[in-house]
N, C-alpha and C positions, 0 to 999 in steps of 0.2 A: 583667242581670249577676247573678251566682251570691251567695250570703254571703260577703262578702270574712271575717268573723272570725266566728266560735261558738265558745262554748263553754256546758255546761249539765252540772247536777247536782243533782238534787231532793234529796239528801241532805245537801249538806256547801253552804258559802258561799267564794264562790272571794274569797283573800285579797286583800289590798292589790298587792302583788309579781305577782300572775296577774291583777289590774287595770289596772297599769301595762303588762303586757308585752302584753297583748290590746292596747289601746289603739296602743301606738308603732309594732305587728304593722298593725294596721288603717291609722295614719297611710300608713304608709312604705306598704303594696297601692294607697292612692289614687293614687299618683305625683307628687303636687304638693308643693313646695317652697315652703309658703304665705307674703304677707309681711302678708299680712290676713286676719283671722279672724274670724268670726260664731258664736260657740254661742248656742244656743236650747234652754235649759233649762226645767224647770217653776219653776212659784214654792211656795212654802211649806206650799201647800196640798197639797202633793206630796211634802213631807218625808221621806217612808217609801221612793221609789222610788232611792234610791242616786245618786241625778243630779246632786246635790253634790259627791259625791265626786268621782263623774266627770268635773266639769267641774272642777274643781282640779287635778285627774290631769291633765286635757289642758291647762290654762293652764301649768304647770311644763314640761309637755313641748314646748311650742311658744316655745324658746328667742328666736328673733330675728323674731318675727313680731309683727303690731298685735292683739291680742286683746281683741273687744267681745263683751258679754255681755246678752243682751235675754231678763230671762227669759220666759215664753208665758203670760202673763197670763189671757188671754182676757178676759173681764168684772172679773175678780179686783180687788181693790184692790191697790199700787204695793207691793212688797216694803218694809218699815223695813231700816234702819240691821240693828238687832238680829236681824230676821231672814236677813237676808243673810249677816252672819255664823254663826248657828248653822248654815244648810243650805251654804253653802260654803265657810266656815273664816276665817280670818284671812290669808291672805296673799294674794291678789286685790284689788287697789285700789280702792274704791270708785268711783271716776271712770270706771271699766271697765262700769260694771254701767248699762244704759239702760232708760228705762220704757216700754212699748207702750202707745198711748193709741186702742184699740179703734173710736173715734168719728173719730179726725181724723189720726192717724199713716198714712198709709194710700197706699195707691197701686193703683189698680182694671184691674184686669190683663182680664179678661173677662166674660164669661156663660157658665154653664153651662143650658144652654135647657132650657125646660118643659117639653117632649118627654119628655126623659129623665128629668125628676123624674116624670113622669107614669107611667112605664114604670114607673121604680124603687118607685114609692108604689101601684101593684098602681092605677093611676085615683082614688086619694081625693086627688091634690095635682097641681096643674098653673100651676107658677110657675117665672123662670128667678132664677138665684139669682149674682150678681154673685163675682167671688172678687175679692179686694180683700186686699193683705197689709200689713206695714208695709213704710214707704219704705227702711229699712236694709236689706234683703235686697237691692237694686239701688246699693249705693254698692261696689261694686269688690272683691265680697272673693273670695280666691284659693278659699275655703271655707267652708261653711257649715253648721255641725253641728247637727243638733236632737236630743237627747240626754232618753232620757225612758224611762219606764216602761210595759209593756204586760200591762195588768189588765181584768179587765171592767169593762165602764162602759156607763150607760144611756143615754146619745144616740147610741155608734156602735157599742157591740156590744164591741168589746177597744180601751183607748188605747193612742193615741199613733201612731207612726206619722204621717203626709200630718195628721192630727189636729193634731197639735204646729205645723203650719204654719196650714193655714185655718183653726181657729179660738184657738190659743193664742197669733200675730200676725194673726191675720186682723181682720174688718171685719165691722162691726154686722150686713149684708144676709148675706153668710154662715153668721154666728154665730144668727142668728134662723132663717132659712130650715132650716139644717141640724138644728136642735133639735126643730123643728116638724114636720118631714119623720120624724124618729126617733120623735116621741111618737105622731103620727097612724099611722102604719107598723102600730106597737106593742112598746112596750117590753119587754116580755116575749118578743117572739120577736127582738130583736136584743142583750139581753144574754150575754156569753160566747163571741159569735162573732164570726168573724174578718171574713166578706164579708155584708156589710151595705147596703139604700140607701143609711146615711151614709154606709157608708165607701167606694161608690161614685162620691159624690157631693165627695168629697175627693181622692181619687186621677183624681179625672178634670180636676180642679180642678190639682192639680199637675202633671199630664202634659202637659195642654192649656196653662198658661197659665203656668206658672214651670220650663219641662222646660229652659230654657240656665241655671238656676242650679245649682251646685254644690255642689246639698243632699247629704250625707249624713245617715245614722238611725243611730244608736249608742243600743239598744234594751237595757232592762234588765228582767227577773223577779225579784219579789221575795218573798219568804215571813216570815212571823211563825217562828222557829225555838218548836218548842215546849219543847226543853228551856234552853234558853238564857233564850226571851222578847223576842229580841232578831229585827231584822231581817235576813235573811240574802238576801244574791245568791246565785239559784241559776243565774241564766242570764244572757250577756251578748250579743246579736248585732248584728253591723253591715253595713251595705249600703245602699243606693240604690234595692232596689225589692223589690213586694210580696209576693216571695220569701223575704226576709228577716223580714219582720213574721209571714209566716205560721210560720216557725220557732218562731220565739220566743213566736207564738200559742198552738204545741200546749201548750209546756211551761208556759203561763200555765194551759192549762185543766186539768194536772195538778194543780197545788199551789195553783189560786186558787180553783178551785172548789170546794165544799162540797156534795156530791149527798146527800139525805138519805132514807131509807127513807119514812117516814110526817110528816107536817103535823106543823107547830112550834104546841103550844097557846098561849106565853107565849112572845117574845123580849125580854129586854132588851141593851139597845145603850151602849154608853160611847163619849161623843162627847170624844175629848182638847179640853181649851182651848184650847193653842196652837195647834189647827190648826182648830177647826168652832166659828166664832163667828157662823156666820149660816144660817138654815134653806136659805138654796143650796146652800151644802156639805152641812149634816147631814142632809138628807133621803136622802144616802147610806144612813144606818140604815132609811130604808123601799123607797131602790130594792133594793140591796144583798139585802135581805131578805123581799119579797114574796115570788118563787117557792116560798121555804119555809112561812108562816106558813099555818094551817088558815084556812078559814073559820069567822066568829065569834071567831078568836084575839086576841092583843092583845099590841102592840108598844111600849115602856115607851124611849123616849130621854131618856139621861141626859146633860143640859147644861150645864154648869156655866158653859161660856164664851160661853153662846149673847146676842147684843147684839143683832143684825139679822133682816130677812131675805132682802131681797139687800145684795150688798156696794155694788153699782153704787147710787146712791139713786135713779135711775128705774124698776129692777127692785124695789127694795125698795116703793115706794108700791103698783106696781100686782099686787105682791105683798100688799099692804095691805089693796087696794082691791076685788081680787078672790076672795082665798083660795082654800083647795084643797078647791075644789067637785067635782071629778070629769072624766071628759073630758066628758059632752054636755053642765053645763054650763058646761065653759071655753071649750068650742067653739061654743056659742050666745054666750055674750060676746065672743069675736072676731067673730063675723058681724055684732053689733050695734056695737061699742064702737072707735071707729078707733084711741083708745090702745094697746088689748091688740092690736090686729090691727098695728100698727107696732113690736111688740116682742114677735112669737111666740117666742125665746128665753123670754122670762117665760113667756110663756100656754104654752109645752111642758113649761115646771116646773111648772106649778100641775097637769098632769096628773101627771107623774112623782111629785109628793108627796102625793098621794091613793090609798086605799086602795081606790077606787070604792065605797065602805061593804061590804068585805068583814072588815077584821078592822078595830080602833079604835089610834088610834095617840095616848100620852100622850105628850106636850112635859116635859121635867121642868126648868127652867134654873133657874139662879140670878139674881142678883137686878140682870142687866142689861135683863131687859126685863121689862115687866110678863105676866103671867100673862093678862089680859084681851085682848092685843094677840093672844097666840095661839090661843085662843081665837074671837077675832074671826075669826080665818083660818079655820077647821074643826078645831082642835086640840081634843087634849081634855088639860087639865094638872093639875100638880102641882108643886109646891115642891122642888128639887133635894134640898133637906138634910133633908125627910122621906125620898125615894126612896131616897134614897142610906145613910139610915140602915139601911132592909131589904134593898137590892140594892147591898151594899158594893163597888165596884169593888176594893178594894185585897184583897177577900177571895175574890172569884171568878175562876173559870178561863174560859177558851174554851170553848166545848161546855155540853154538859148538865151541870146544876148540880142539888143537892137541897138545899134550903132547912132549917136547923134545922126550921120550923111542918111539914116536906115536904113544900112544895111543889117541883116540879121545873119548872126555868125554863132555857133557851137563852141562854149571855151571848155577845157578841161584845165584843170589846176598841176593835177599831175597823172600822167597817164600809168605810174604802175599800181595804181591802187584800185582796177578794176579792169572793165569791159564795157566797150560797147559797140553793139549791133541791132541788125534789124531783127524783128519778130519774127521775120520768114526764118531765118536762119538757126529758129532753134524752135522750129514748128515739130 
């Protein structure tokens, strides 16, 4: 089926009024007259993708229908009170909003065979990978909206999309498989693009094993405006199939990408509090930013809110226990360690957050975790409230910066709202 709605504009942020009217546009093309509802939102961690808005927009506009709301967790910790209200407002009933519990919420729909991860992983992976989603998606509903953002991302190349379903409801075997399938692959050649083995490996996942639900994708691109500062929608598309995702891929790789002439000597990274309280998320600042940095350069993350390092506390220990040694040897600890090898989601991060010793990455948090814990991992750190004395967030821009001492340093604001790399790397 073709994009039932688009709209895009790299320049300007489509309002509130061209939000609503896309949306009611898209309801009314589906042809169903829902009296039960399913949106599958992001969670908090996701703040910046407009997906709040959106699902507020569509909870108002689905007058006489049952509206439930499960945001896509994945491993995440359960949205608070407070954050549910900031990312979808105040009028949505709390009773409305359900938590996906990754481990036991679940319902095992099939196998994706080894065969094909095999094909897809070029021969380095030969496993079949269960898809498994939560149980809500099968209780009756006339629709089923997963509603999210599409950016680059380093386990499937651009999120969201069949993404939003197998691993933001999906299930442990999924969520591990598919991680470990993208880190082994190589991360570097599936950041930014649109057809990936993950994203193979998802879409094959929903077509084979959940094609009688009544998923729709109400797909958003978003931009930091630079004279604003502010978040701007510059694309909205919706549809049912990978037609549509690729749409709204291109224009992701207009505005999210960062293509840069010559190697970054110095990046430093500002990790918000409210949203990177744990080195699963903030290692955004080294996926995000590899393709650019030189070798020998050095990447300076600024943490103020950082407490953990996974959110899940199984991911956090054998993120403890293993650290970010490199791939051969996270991958000699899977071969030997049945822990790490029953939770290659972890053992894909612990590749994803290492640099393989090409450039040095300082931790800089405040005073939620101790400085020796990161350390212990393969960090190398720093005290927020020295760093932050010389590389002032509130005093720097995006891009190239020159330092009073001048020095000239790379800041980024926040590292999940795009990409950056060199021009060789996507020649």
């Amino acid at each position: 089926m073709p994009t039932m709605i688009s709209k895009e504009n790299e320049k300007t942020s489509l309002t509130p009024n061209e939000k609503k009217d896309l949306l009611a546009k898209f309801l009314a093309k589906t042809g169903v007259e829902p009296k039960k509802v399913l949106i599958i939102p992001p969670d908090i961690t996701r703040f910046n993708s407009g997906a709040g808005e959106l699902t507020a927009i569509l909870y108002k506009l689905f007058k006489n229908a049952q509206i439930d709301i499960i945001p896509a967790l994945g491993t995440h910790a359960p949205m608070t009170e407070k954050e549910i209200r900031h990312m979808f407002g105040p009028e949505i009933p709390l009773e409305r909003f359900f938590v996906h519990d990754w481990r036991r919420s679940l319902v095992h729909r099939g196998d994706v065979p080894g065969g094909l991860i095999k094909e897809w992983s070029e021969g380095k992976l030969d496993y079949s990978v269960k898809i498994e989603v939560n149980k809500m998606l099968f209780e009756g509903y006339d629709l089923i909206l997963s509603v999210g953002q599409i950016v680059p991302h380093e386990v499937v190349g651009m999120a969201n999309y069949t993404k939003n379903i197998c691993v933001g409801v999906g299930g442990e075997d999924t969520i591990n498989k598919s991680h470990f399938l993208g880190a082994v692959y190589g991360m570097e050649r599936i950041m930014g693009r649109a057809d990936t083995p993950v994203r193979k490996l998802f879409n094959y996942g929903c077509d084979k094993f959940l094609g009688e639900l009544p998923i729709y994708y109400i797909l958003s691109v978003m931009q930091k405006d630079s004279e604003t500062g502010k978040m701007a929608m510059r694309g909205i598309y919706a549809g049912n199939d990978m037609d549509t995702f690729r749409e709204g891929a291109e224009l992701s790789r207009k505005v999210n990408l960062e293509l840069l002439e010559k190697p970054l000597r110095k990046v430093v990274v500002f990790l918000d509090p409210g949203e990177f309280k744990s080195t699963w998320l903030g290692n955004k600042s080294i996926y995000r930013t590899r393709m650019a940095i030189a070798d020998a350069g050095e990447l300076i993350v600024l943490a103020p809110g950082l407490k953990e390092f996974g959110e899940d506390p199984e991911i956090d220990w054998l993120i403890r226990k293993y650290g970010y040694r490199g791939t051969p040897s996270t991958l000699e600890a899977v071969r030997k360690n049945a822990d790490l090898r029953g939770n290659l989601s972890a053992a894909a991060h612990l590749i994803h957050g290492s640099s393989e010793g090409r450039f040095s990455i300082t931790y800089c948090p405040g005073d939620k975790i101790p400085l020796e814990d990161l350390r212990k991992a393969g960090f190398k750190t720093e005290k927020y409230s020295v760093m932050a004395e010389k590389y002032n967030p509130s005093s720097l821009s995006d891009g190239f910066n020159i330092l009073p001492d001048g020095e000239e340093i790379f800041y980024i604001s926040n590292p999940g709202l795009g990409l950056w790399a060199l021009k060789e790397k996507f020649a």
